[in-house]
Every structure is written in C-alpha cells, then in structure tokens.
PAZAVEX-867246 format. One record per residue: x, y, z of N, C-alpha, C in turn; residue in one letter. Coordinates in steps of 0.05 Angstrom, whole numbers, padded with zeros to 5 digits, always signed. Each point is the difference from the previous one (the first is absolute). Layout:
BEGIN
XYZXYZXYZA/...
***
This chain:
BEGIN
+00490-00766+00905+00015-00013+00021-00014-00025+00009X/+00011-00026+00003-00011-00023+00005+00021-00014+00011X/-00009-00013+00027+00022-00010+00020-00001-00034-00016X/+00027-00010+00004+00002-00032-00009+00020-00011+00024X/-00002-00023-00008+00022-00017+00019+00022+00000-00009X/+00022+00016+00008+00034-00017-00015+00002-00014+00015X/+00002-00006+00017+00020-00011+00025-00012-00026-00004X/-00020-00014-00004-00007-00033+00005-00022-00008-00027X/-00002+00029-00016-00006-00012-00029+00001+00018-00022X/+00023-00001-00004+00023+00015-00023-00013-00010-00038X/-00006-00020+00006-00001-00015-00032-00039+00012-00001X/-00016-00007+00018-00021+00013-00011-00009+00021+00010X/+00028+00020+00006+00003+00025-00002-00006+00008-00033X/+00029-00009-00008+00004+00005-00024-00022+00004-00022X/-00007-00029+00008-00027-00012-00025-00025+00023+00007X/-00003+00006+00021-00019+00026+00008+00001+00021-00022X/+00027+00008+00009+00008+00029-00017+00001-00006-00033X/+00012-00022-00006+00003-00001-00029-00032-00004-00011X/-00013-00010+00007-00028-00012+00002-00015+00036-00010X/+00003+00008+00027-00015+00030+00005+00011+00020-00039X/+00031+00000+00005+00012+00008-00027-00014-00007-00015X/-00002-00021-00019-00008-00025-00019-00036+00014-00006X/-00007+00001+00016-00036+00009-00002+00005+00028-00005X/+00011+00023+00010+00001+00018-00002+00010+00016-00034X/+00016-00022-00008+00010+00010-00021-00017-00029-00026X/-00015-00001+00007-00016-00029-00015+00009-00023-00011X/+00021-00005+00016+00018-00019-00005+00023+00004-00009X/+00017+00018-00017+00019+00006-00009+00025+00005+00016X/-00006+00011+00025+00026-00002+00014-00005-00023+00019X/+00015-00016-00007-00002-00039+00027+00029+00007+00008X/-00008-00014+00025+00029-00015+00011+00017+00034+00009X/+00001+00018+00004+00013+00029+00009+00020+00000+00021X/-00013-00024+00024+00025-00002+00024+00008-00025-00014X/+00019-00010-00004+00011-00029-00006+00010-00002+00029X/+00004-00027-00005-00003-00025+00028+00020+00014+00017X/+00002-00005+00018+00017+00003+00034+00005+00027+00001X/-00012+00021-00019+00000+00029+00004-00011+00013+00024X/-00014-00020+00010-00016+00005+00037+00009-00021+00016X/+00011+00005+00016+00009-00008+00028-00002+00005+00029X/-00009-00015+00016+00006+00014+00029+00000+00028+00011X/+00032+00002-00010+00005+00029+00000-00011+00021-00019X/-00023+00001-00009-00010+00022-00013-00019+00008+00017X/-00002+00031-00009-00020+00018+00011-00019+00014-00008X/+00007+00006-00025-00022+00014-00020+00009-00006-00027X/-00011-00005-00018+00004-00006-00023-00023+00027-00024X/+00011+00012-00011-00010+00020-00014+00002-00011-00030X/-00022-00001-00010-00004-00015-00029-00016+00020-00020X/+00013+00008-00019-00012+00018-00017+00000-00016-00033X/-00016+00004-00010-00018-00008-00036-00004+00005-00017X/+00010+00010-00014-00019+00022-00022+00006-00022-00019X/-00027+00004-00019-00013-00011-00020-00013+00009-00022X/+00010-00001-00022-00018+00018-00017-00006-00013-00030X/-00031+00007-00005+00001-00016-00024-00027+00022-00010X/+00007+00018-00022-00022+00013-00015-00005-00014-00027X/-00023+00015-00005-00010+00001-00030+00004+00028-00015X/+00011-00014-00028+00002+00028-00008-00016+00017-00019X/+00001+00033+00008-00028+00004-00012+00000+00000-00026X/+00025-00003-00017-00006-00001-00028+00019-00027+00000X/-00015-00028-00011+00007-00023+00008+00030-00009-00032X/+00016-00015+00010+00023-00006-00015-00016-00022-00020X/+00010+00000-00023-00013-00015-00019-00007-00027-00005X/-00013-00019+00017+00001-00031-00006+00001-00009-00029X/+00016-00011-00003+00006-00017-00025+00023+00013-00013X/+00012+00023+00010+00025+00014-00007+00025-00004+00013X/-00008-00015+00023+00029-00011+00010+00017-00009-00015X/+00021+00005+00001+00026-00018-00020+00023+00002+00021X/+00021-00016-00017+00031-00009+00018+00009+00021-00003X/+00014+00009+00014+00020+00022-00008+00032+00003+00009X/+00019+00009-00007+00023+00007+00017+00008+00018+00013X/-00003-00008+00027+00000+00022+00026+00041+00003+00001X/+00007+00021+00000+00031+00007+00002+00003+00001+00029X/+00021-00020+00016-00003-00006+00028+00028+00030+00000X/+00014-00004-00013+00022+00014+00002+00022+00010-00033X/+00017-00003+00007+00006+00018-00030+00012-00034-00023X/+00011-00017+00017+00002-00029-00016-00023-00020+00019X/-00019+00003+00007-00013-00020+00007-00029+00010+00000X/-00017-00022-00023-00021-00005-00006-00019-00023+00010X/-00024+00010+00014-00024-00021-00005-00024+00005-00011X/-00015-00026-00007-00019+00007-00014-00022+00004+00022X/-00029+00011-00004-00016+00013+00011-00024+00002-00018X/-00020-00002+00025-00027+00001-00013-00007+00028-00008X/-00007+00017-00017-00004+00020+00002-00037+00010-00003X/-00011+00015+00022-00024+00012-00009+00003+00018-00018X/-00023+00008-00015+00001+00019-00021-00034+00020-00001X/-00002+00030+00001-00019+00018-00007+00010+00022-00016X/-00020+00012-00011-00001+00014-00016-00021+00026+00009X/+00005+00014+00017-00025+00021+00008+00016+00025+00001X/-00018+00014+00014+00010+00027+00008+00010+00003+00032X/+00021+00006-00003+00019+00009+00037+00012+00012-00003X/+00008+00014+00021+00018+00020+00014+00032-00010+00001X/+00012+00007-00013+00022+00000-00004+00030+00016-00003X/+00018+00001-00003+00020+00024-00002+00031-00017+00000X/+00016+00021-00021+00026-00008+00013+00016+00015+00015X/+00011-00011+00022+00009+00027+00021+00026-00004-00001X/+00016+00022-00009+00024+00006-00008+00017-00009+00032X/-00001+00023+00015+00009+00001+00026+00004-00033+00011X/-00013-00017-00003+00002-00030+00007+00004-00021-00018X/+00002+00014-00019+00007-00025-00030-00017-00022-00002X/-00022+00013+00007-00020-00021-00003-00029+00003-00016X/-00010-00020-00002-00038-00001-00010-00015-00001+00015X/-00015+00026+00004-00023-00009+00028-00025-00012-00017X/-00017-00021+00014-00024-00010-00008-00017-00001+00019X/-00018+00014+00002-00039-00001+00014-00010-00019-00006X/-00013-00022+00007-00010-00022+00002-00025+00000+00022X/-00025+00012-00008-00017+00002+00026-00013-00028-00005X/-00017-00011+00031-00020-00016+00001-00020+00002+00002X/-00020-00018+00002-00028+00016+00001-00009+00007+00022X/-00015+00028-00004-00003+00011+00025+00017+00022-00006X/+00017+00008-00012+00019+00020-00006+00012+00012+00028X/-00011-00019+00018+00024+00012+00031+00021-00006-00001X/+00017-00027-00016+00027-00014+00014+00009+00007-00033X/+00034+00009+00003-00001-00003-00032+00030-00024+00002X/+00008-00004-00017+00023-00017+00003+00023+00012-00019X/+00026+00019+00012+00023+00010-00019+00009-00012-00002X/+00011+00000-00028+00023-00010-00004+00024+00017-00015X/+00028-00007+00010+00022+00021-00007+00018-00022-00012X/+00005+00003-00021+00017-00009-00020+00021+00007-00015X/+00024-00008+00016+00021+00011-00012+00001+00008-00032X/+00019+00017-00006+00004+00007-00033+00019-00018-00005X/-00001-00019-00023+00024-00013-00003+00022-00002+00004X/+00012+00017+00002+00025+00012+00011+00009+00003+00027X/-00021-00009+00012+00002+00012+00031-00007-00023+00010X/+00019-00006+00032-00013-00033+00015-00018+00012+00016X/-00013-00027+00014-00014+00011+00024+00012+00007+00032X/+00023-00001-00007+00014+00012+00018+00002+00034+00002X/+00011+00004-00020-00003+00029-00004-00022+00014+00004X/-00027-00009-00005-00023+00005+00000-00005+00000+00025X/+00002-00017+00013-00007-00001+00039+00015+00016+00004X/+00025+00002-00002+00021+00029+00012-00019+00026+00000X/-00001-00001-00024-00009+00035-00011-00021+00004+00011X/-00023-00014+00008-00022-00010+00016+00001+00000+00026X/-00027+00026+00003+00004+00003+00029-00031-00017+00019X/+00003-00029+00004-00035-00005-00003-00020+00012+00026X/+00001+00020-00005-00030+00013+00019-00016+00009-00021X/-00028+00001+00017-00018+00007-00011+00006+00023-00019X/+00005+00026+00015+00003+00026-00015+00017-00006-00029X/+00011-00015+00008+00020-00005-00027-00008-00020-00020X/-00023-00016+00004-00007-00001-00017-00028+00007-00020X/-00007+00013+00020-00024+00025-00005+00010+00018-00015X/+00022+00003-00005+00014+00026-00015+00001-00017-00030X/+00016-00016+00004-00004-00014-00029-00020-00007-00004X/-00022-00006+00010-00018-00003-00019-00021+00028-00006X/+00008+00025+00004-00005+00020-00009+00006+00002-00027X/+00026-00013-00013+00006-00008-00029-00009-00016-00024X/-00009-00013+00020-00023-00017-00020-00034+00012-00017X/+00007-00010-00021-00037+00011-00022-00010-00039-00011X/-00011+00009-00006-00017-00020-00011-00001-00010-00029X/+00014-00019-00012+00001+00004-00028+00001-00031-00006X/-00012-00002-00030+00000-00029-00006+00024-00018+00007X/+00002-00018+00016+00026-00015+00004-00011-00038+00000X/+00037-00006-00021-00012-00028+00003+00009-00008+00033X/-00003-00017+00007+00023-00006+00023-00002-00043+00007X/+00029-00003+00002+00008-00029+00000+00011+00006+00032X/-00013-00019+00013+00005-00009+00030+00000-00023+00012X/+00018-00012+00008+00011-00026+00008-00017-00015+00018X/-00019-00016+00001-00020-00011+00018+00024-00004+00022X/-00005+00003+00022+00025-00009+00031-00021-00008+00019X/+00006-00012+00015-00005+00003+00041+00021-00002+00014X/+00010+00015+00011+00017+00007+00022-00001-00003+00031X/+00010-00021+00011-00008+00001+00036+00018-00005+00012X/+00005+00018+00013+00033+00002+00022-00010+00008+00034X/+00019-00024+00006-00008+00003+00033+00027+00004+00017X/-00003+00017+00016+00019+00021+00006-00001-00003+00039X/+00020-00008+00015+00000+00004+00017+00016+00036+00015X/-00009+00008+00014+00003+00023-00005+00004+00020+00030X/+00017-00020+00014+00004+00014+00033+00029+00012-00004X/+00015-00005-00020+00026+00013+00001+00000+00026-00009X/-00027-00001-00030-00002+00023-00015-00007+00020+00022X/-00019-00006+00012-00020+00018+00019+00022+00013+00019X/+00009-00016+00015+00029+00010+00008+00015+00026-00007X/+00010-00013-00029+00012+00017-00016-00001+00030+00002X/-00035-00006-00009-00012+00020+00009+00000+00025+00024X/+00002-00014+00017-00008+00019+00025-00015-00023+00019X/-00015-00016-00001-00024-00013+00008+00016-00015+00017X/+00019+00007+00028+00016-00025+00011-00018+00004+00025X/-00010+00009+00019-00012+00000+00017-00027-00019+00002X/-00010+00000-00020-00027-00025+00000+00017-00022-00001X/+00029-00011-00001+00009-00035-00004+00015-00006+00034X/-00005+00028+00012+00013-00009+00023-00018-00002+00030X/+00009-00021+00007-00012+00000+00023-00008+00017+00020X/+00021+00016+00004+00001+00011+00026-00012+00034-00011X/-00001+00000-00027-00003+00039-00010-00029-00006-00008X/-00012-00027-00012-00026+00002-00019-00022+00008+00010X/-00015+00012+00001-00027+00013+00014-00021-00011-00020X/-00014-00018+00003-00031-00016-00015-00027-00003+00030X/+00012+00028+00015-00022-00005+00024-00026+00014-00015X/-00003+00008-00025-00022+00009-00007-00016-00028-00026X/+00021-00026+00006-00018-00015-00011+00001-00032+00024X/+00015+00006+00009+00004-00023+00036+00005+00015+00017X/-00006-00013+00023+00009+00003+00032+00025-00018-00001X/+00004-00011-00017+00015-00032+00005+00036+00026+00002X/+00018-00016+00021+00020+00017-00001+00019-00013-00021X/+00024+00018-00004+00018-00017-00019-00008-00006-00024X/-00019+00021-00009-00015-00013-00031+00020+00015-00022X/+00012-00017-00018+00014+00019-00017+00000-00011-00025X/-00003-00001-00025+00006-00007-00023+00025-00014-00003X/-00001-00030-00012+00014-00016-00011+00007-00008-00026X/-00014-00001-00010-00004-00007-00036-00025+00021-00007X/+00013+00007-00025-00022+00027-00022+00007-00016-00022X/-00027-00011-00017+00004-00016-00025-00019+00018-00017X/+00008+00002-00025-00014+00010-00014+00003-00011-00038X/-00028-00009+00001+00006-00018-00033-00030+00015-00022X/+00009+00005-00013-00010+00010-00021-00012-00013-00034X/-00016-00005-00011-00009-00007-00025-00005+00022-00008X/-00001-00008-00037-00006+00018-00019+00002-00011-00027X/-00031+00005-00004-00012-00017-00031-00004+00018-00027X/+00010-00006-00020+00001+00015-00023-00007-00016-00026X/-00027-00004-00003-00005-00013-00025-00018+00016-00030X/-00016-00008-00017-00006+00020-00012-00040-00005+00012X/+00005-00009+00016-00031-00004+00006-00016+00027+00012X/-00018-00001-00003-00018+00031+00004-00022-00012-00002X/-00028+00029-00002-00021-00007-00012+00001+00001-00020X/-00027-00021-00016-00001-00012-00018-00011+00031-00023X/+00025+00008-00011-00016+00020-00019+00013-00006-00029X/-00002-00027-00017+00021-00004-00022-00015+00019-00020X/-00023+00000-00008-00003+00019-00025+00008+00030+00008X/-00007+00011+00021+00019+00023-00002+00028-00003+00005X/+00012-00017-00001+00027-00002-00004+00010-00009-00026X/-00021-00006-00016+00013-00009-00016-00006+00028-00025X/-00025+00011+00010-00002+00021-00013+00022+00030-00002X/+00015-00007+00021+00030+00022+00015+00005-00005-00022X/+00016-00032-00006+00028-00009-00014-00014+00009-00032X/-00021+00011-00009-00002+00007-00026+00006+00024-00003X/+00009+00020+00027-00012+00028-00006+00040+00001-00008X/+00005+00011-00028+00030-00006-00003+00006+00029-00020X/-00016+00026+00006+00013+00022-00006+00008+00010+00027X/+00022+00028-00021+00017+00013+00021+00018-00021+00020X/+00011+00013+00010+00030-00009+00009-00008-00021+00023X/+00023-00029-00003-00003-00010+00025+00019-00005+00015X/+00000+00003+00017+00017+00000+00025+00009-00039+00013X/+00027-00013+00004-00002-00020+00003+00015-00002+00031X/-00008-00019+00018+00008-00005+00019+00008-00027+00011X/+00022-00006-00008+00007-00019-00003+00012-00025+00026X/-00004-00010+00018+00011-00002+00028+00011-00028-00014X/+00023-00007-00003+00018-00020-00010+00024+00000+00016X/+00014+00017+00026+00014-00004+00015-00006+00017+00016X/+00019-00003+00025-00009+00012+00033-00007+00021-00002X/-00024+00003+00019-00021+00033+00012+00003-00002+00018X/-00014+00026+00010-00017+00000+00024-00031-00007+00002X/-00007+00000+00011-00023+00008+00012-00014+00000+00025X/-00031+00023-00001-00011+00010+00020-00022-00006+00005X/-00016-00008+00021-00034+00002+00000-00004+00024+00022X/-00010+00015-00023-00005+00030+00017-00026+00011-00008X/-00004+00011+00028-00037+00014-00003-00003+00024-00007X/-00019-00004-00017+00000+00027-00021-00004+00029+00019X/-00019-00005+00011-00009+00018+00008+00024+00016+00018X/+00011-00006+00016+00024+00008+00023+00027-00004-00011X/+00006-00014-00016+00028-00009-00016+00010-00015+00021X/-00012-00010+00019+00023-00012+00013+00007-00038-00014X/+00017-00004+00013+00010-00019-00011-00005-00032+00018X/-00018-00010-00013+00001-00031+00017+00017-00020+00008X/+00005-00001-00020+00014-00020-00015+00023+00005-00027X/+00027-00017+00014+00019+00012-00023+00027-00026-00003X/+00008+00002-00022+00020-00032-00003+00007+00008-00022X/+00016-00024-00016+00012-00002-00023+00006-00022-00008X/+00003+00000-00029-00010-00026-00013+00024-00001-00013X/+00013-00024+00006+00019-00004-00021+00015-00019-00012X/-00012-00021+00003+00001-00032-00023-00028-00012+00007X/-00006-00007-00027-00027-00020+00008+00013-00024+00019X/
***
C-alpha cells in the first residue's frame, strides 16, 4: 500500500507506478497504466504483474533452430521459428482430451512448463471445452505421463496481454470493493470513501531455446537413436501451463496460437 497524489499530480502518478512495475519485472513490463488512466477522481488503483522467464533444465538445442510451419487454423499457415531437443520427458497421449501432454521441467526441477497439444483432428477449442483448468485436473493428467525418448519441435513465442479487469471482477461477485458507499479498505485507510476504480493486470511470457549451457550432453541425447521414439510436435494451437511440481498447482496458464 503506498499513498500518491491523483488529484494535483496524476501524470507522475502514473510514471511512479509504471516505473515501480518496470523494475520489478526487470524491465519487461513498461508503460502498464497508459496515459489519462489516473485522474482526479481516482481512489485506489490496484496493479498486478506477473513475469516469468526460466531456464530449462534440459536446454533446447542451439544451432537446431529452423523455420517451420506453424498451422494457425485448418487453411491458414505461418511460418515459425521452431526450437528443437532430443532427451528424455514425460509425456502421454490422453484420449479423454484429444490431446499430447508434454513435461518440460526447468532447472531446479520446481517449475515445470505443460504443454497440451491438440491431436490433429481436434481444435483448440474442443480441447479448452473438455478441459476443466484447476489444479486437481491437471494433476490427474499428469498421473499419465512416463518418461520416454521424445524428439520435440516448439515454436520460440513471447506473449504479453494487458487486461483491464473491473468488469471481469464484477462478473465475478467482486461488486462491493467498486462502490463507494459498500467498500470497506478500513483495514488498509482511515481515509473514508476508499473504493477501487481501475484493476489492470498485464502479463509477459518468454519461450526461447536458451538454458544452461550443456551442448555436449545434448548433443550426446541426439546420438542415443535405439528403441522407440516418441515425437512432439507443436506446429499449431496448445495450451499451456507453468505449474509447481511439488503441489501441482498452477501459475501460470495461456495459449498459443499464431506466431
């Protein structure tokens, strides 16, 4: 909680908060309130961040990148950078969702990154339907997953969507914090009349093949070429999750679907 001036200095209000954002996420999220989003009449401004950028623990192959064709939809193609590894992960195909699950841990083996990939046949529509995203549910699927040689092709992306979000909250249930006369914040002011005006919320997310530096054991994977391999191919819309191993819960969750 940090008191500012709206009322007689709105603009380096702003620059405050975006400023504060900007450091917190190391630069990657700038600019969060855009201009005349604070005025006079504001009272509290609630600003939330998330940022995420791992390494991964078995690193994607430098010098294996190639172009590839990402399927945006069933007649529309673009081309795409594709990462490429060759190791051992946790994988499965799960009937019930018509999809490919992929384990992708980072180092540290706390955060892992899923990914659910439609079966050709199936959009990502159907797939989010049949998809119920809580934790428990996806702790269950990945009860299905083993570990077996897999190649896998994944689309380098960054993703950052900024979301204003007092209607959703609403939607929700959450109408008593936007009103004046119902909002109760006496456990963070004395100040009367304090009620929420604007809830912004903007998000990044980096996906390249960078990791630690381990190329001879990676390059030593891509020789090991008995017994069966498993391919995972991400060339049109997924999902995906950044979820902690340890609790399954779920961090972070989106979908990708045109470079």
């Amino acid at each position: 909680m940090e008191e500012l001036d709206f009322l007689s200095a709105t603009e380096e209000s702003t620059k405050h908060i975006n400023t504060w954002v900007a450091e917190k996420t190391e630069g990657k999220i700038r600019d969060l309130l855009p201009a005349n989003s604070v005025n006079p009449m504001t009272r509290l401004v609630l600003v939330s961040a998330v940022y995420f950028k791992g390494n991964w623990a078995k690193p994607f192959l430098k010098g294996r990148t190639m172009e590839g064709i990402f399927n945006v939809c069933k007649n529309v193609q673009k081309r795409a950078l594709m990462i490429y590894n060759w190791s051992t992960f946790k994988t499965a195909c799960i009937a019930e969702i018509c999809s490919q699950i992929l384990v992708l841990p980072y180092v540290g083996q706390e955060l892992n990154m899923v990914i659910l990939l439609p079966f050709e046949s199936t959009d990502l529509i159907t797939v989010s339907r049949r998809l119920c995203p809580r934790d428990p549910e996806i702790t269950y699927l990945l009860l299905q997953v083993e570990k077996v040689e897999v190649e896998v092709f994944l689309p380098c992306f960054t993703l950052e969507e900024s979301y204003d979000i007092e209607c959703v909250l609403q939607d929700l249930g959450m109408t008593d914090a936007f009103n004046a006369a119902r909002a109760d914040f006496s456990g963070m002011s004395c100040q009367p009349g304090l009620h929420l005006s604007k809830v912004v919320h903007k998000s990044f997310l980096e996906v390249t093949e960078e990791g630690t530096e381990a190329v001879a054991a990676s390059e030593a994977r891509i020789r090991r070429s008995l017994g069966v391999v498993h391919h995972f191919y991400a060339n049109r819309p997924f999902l995906f999750f950044i979820q902690h191993g340890r609790t399954g819960a779920i961090l972070f969750c989106g979908r990708f679907c045109s470079p």
